[in-house]
C-alpha positions as a Python dict, from the first residue, in 0.01 Angstrom:
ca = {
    (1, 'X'): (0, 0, 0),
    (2, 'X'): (39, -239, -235),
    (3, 'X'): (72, -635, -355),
    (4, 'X'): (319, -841, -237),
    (5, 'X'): (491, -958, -540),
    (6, 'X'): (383, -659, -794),
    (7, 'X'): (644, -481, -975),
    (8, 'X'): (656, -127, -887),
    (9, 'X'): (915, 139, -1066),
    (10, 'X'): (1080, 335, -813),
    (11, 'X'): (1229, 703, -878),
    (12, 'X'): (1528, 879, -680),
    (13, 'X'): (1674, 1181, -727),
    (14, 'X'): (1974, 1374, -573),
    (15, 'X'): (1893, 1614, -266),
    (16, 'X'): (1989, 1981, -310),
    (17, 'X'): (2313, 1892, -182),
    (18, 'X'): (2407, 1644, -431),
    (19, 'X'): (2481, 1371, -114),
    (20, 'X'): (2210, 1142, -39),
    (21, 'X'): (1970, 983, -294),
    (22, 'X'): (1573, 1017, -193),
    (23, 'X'): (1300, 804, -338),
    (24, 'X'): (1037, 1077, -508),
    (25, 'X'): (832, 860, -618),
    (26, 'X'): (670, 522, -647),
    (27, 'X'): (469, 378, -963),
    (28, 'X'): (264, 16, -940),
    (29, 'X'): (337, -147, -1266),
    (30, 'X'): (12, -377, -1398),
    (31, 'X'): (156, -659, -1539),
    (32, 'X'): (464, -834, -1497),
    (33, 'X'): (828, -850, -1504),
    (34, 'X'): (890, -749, -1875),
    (35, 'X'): (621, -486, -1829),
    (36, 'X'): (757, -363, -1546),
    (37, 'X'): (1124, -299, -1776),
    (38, 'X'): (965, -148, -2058),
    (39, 'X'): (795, 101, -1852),
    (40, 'X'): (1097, 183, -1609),
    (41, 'X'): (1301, 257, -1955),
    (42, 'X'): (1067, 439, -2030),
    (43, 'X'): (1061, 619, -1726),
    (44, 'X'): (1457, 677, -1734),
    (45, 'X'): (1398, 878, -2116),
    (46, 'X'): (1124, 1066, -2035),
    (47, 'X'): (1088, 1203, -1652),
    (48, 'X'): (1198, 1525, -1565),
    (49, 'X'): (1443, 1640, -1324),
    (50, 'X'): (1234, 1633, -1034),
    (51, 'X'): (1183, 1262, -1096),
    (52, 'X'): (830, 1305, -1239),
    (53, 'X'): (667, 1339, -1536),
    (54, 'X'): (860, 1566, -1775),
    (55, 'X'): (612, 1813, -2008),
    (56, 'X'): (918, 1845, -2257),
    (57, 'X'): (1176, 1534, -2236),
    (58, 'X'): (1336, 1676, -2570),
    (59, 'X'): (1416, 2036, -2379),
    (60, 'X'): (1692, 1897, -2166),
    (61, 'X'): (2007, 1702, -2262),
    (62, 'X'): (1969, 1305, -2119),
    (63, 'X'): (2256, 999, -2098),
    (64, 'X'): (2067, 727, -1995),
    (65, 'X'): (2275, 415, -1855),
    (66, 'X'): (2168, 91, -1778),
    (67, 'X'): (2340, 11, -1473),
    (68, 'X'): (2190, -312, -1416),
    (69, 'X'): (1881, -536, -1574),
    (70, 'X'): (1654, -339, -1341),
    (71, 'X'): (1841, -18, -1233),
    (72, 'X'): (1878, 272, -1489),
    (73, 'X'): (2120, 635, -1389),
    (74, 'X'): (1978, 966, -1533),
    (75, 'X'): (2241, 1253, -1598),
    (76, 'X'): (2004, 1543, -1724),
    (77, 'X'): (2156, 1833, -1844),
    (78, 'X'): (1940, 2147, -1828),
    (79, 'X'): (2104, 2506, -2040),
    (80, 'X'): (1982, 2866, -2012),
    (81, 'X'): (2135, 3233, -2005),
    (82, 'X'): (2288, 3351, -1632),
    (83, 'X'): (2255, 3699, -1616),
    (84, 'X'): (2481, 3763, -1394),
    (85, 'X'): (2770, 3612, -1627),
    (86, 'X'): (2615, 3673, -1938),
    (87, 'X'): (2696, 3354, -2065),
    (88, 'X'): (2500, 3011, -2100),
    (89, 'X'): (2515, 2778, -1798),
    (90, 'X'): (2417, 2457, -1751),
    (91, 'X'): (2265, 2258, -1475),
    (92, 'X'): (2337, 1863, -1405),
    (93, 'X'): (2072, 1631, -1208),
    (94, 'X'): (2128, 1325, -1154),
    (95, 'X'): (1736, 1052, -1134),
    (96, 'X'): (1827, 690, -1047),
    (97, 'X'): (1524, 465, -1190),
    (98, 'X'): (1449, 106, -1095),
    (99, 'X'): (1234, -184, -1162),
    (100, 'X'): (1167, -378, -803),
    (101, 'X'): (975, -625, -640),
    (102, 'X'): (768, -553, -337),
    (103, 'X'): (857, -813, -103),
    (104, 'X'): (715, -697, 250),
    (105, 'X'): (430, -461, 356),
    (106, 'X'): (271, -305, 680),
    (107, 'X'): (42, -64, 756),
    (108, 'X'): (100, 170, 1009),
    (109, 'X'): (-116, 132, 1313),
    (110, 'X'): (-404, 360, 1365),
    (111, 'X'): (-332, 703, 1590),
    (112, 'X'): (-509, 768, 1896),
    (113, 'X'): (-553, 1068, 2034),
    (114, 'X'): (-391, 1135, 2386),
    (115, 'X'): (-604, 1036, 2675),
    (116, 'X'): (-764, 1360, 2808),
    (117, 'X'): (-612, 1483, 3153),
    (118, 'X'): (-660, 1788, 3369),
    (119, 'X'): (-354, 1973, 3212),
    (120, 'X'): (-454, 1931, 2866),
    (121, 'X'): (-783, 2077, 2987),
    (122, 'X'): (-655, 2361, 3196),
    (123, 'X'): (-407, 2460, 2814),
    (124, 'X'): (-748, 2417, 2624),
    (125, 'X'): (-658, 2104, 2439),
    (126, 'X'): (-878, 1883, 2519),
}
């Protein structure tokens, strides 16, 4: 799961409601602190509006902010041609990017299956 103490970037974006933020993704940084910046700027110009990688970064509109020395907001605009309007549209997402240290870890404990009992037998599970 990880290092205690290693920088990792971490990636949220909006759910479909536009309400609650949900991490999308995580990304171990090798190297330290000021790597760990460079590559979560990075991150906030380039990803996509999913949160990952973007194939295009220069196909959507972007305002990057820094809202803190480790926390970037994402507004990515997205245009194209409704149909049922016949006019251009546009689309706003919202990707929050930040640069974090992992301070705690714990795997989860092994599952074991169900002890085996007459019922479970009788319903053919088991």
């Amino acid at each position: 799961m990880g290092d205690v103490g290693s920088w990792w970037i971490l990636v949220e974006t909006t759910t479909w409601t536009h309400r609650e933020w949900e991490l999308v993704r995580t990304v171990p940084v090798d190297g330290d602190r000021d790597r760990a910046l460079a590559r979560a700027a990075e991150l906030a110009r380039t990803c996509g509006a999913s949160g990952g990688d973007s194939d295009d970064p220069g196909a959507t509109g972007r305002r990057v902010f820094r809202v803190s020395e480790t926390n970037w907001l994402v507004e990515i605009v997205r245009s194209h041609w409704d149909e049922s309007t016949e006019r251009s549209a546009t689309t706003t997402t919202h990707v929050r990017v930040s640069a974090a240290v992992l301070e705690h870890t714990h795997e989860p404990p092994p599952v074991e299956p169900p002890p085996r009992g007459r019922l479970r037998r009788a319903l053919g599970r088991g």
